[in-house]
C-alpha positions in Angstrom: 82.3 98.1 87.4 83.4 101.3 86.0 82.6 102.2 82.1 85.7 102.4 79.9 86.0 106.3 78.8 85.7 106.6 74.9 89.2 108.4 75.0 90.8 105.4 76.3 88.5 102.8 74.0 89.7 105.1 70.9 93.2 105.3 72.0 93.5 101.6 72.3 91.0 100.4 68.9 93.9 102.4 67.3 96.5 99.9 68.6 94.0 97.1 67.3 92.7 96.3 71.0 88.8 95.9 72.1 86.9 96.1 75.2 85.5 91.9 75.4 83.7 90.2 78.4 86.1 88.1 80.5 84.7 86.4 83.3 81.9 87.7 86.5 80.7 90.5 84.3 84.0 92.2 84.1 85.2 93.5 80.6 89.0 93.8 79.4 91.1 95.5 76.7 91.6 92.6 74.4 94.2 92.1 71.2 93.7 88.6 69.5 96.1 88.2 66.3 98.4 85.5 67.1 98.1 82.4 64.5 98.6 79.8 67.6 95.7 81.2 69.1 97.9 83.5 72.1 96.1 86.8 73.1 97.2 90.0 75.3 95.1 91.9 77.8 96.0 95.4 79.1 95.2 96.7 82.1 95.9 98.7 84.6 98.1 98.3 88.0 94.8 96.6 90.0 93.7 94.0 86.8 90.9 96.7 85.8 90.1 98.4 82.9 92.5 101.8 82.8 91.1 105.2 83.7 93.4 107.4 82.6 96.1 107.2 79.8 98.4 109.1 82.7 98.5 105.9 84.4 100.4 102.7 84.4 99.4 100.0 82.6 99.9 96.1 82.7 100.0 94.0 79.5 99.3 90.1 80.3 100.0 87.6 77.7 98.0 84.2 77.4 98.2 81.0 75.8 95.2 80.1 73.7 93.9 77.6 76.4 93.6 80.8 78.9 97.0 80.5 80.8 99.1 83.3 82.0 102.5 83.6 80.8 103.7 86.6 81.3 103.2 90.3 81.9 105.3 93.6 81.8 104.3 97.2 82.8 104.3 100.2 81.2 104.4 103.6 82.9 101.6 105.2 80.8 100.0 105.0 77.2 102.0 106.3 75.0 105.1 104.6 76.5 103.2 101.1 75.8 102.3 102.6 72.4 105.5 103.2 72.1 106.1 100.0 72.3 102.9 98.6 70.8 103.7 100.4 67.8 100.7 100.5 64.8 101.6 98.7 61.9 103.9 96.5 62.7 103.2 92.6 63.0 101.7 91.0 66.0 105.2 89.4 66.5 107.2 92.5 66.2 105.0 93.8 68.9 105.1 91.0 71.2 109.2 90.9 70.6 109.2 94.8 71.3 107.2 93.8 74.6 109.5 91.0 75.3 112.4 93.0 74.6 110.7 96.2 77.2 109.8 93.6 80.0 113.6 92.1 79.9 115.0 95.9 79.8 112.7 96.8 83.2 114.2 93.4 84.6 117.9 93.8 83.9 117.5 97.4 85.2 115.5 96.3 88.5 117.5 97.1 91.6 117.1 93.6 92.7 119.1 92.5 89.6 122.0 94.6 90.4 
């Protein structure tokens, strides 16, 4: 398992994300603020921790009991923070998220 570089830990604790344990000794970028109990992971493009802010990223969103419901991808940091944007509330993040996933699916190729 590969350490998370402190550049990427400080870029993300900025965004209010933290490195947790998830399951077999793995450890994941973690942002928990949702009153029903809903939490986000980001990763990268293989389920890891990221490497690099250059690369693309994943962001996963569960339902309190652990379930996945959805995902969208981001082509590198700052586009997700971008997105992800500091100071706004956790649902004016996840709509901005929503609203990003929906604008990569409309513009798909397979959707035209």
């Amino acid at each position: 398992m590969e350490e998370l570089p402190q550049e990427i830990r400080d870029f993300f604790a900025v965004l209010g994300f933290e490195e947790i344990p998830i399951e077999d000794g793995l450890t994941a970028l973690s942002f928990e603020e949702s009153p029903e109990g809903e939490y986000v992971l980001v990763t990268d493009e293989d389920g890891v921790l990221p490497q690099s802010l250059d690369n693309p990223l994943l962001l996963a969103c569960y339902s309190a009991e652990g379930a996945f419901q959805w995902s969208t991808g981001f082509k590198n940091a700052d586009q997700f923070r971008d997105i992800w944007a500091p100071g706004q509330t956790y649902a004016k993040k996840m709509q901005a998220a929503a609203h990003h996933r929906e604008e990569l699916t409309s513009s798909s190729p397979s959707k035209k």
